[in-house]
N, C-alpha and C positions, 0 to 999 in steps of 0.2 A: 530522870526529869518527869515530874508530874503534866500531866495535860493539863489544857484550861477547862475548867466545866462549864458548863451549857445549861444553867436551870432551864431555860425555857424549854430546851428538847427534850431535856427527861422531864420536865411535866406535863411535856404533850405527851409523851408517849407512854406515861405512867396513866393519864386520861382517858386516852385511846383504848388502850389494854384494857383498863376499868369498863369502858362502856361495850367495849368489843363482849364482854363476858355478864356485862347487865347486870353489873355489882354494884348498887348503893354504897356509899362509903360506909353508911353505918355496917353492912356484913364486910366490906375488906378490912375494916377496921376489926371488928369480930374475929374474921379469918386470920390477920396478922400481928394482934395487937398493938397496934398505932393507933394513937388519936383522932378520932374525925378531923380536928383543926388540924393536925398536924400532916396528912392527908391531903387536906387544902391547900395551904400552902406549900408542901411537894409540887402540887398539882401546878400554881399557879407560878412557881418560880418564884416562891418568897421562904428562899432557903441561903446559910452561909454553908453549913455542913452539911454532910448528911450521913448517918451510921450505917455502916456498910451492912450490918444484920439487918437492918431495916429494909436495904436494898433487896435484899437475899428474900427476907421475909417476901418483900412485895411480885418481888420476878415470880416468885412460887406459885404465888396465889395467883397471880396476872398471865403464867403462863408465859411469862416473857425471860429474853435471855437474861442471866445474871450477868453476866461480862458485859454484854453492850452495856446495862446499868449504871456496871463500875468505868467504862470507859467516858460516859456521857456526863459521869459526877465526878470525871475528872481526877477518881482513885485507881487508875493503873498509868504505869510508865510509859511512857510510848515503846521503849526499850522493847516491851512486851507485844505490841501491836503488830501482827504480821502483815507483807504487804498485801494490796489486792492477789497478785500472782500465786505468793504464798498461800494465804487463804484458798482458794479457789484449787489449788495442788491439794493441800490438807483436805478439804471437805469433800470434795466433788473428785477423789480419786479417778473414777473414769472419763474422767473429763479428758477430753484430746488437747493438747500444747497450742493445738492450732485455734482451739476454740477459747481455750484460755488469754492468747493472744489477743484475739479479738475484745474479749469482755475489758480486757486491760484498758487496749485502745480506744474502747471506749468510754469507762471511765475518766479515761487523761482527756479526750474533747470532750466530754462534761466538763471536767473540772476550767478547763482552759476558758469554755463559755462561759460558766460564771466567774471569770478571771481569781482563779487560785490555781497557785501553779507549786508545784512539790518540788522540796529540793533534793539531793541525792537518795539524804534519808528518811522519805516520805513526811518532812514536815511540811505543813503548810504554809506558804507563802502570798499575801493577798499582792494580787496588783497595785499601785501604786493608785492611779487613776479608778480604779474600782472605788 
């Protein structure tokens, strides 16, 4: 099952990246060979597709993760998606269960504050009244 993509998050955060690194488009364009216009629109969330090279290209140059990329443009499965717990086991090996614990629970009263509530298998579910 494909995610639903987010233009607006990955152009914010294709933006962000950009300016965090005080990249004119015309040198990320340079840097990745993409389009200024095309760049822009990334940027702004005025996309149907988007080429997975492109994605790649840009994480590169941007210093940003590739996989968040592909998960925000909505081209990885969720199948693939591990959960926070998982995550946090995988990365942070020395991490203690007990702290791990914690981070979890705290993500879940996040989530619950802005009324999205996960079902068994971490998809999202919006509150009705939200």
């Amino acid at each position: 099952m494909k995610r639903e993509k987010d233009v607006n998050k990955l152009g914010e955060l294709l933006r962000s990246g950009r300016l965090a690194k005080e990249l004119p488009l015309s040198k990320l364009s340079s840097l990745t060979g993409i389009s200024e216009g095309s760049l822009v629109g990334l940027e702004k969330g005025q996309w149907q597709k988007v080429d997975p090279e492109k994605l790649r290209l840009l994480a590169q140059a941007l210093g940003l993760n590739g996989r968040d990329l592909f998960v925000i443009a909505g081209l990885m499965p969720d199948e693939e998606l591990p959960t926070v717990t998982g995550l946090l086991h995988a990365r942070y090996r020395s991490l203690p269960t007990s702290a791990v614990k914690e981070i979890d629970a705290f993500v879940e009263f996040q989530l619950g504050k802005h009324g999205i509530r996960p079902d068994q298998a971490g998809h999202e579910q919006q509150d009705k009244a939200s």
